[in-house]
C-alpha positions in Angstrom: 154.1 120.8 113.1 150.8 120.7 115.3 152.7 120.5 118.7 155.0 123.5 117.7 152.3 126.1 118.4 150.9 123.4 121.8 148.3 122.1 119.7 148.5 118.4 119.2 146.3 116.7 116.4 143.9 115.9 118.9 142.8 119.0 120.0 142.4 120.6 116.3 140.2 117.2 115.9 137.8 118.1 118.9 137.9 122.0 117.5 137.0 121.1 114.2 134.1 118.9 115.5 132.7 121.4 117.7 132.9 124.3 114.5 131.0 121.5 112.3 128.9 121.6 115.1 127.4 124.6 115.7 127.5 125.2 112.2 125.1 122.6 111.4 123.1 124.0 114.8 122.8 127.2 113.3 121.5 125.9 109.9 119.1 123.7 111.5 117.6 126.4 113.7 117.3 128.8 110.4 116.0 125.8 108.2 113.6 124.9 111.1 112.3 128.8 111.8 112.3 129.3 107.8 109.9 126.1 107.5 107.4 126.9 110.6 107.0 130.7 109.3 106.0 128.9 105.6 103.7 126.8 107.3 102.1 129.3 109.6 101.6 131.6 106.3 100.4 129.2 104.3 97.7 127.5 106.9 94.2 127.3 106.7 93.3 130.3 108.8 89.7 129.4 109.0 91.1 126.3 110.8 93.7 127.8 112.8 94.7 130.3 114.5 98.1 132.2 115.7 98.7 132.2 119.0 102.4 133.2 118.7 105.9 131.9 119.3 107.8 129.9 121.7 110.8 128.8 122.5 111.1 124.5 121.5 114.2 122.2 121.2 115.0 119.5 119.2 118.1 117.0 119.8 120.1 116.0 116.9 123.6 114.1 115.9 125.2 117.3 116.7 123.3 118.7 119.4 120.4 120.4 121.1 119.1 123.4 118.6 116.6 125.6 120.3 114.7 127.8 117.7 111.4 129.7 117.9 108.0 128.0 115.9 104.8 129.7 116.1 101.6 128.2 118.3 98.8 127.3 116.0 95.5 125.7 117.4 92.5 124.3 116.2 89.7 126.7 115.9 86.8 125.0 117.9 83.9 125.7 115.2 82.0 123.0 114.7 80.3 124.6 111.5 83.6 124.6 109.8 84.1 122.7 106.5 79.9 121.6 106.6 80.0 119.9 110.2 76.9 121.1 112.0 77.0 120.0 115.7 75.4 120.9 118.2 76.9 121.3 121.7 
């Protein structure tokens, strides 16, 4: 049946793998980029601050996924939340 149309079992196997894949790539990076824009909303913005996006890559089971998460630093006030230093 497969090797009628020159595809043996073990090529739809490697096919099907790679589709699972990048599927679960693709979900990742949205999940990922949906999360970090949550987080960079909901922030304490006295605290932090923006200081935009780049490019980061995590490995998983299935493979690399590169997706985009927003910069955030620490505000270097040291009045902030009733901490009075002096520098």
């Amino acid at each position: 049946m497969l090797n009628e149309n020159g595809l043996t079992f073990k090529d739809f196997e490697v096919k099907t793998f790679e589709m699972i894949c990048k599927l679960g790539q693709e979900y990742t990076r949205d999940f990922l980029e949906r999360y970090d824009t949550y987080l960079m909303e909901n922030r304490d913005k006295d605290a932090y601050r923006n200081k935009g996006k780049r490019k980061t890559t995590v490995k998983t089971v299935y493979g690399e996924v590169e997706y985009g998460k927003v910069d955030k630093t620490v505000k270097l006030d040291y009045n902030y939340k009733g901490i009075n230093a002096e520098i």
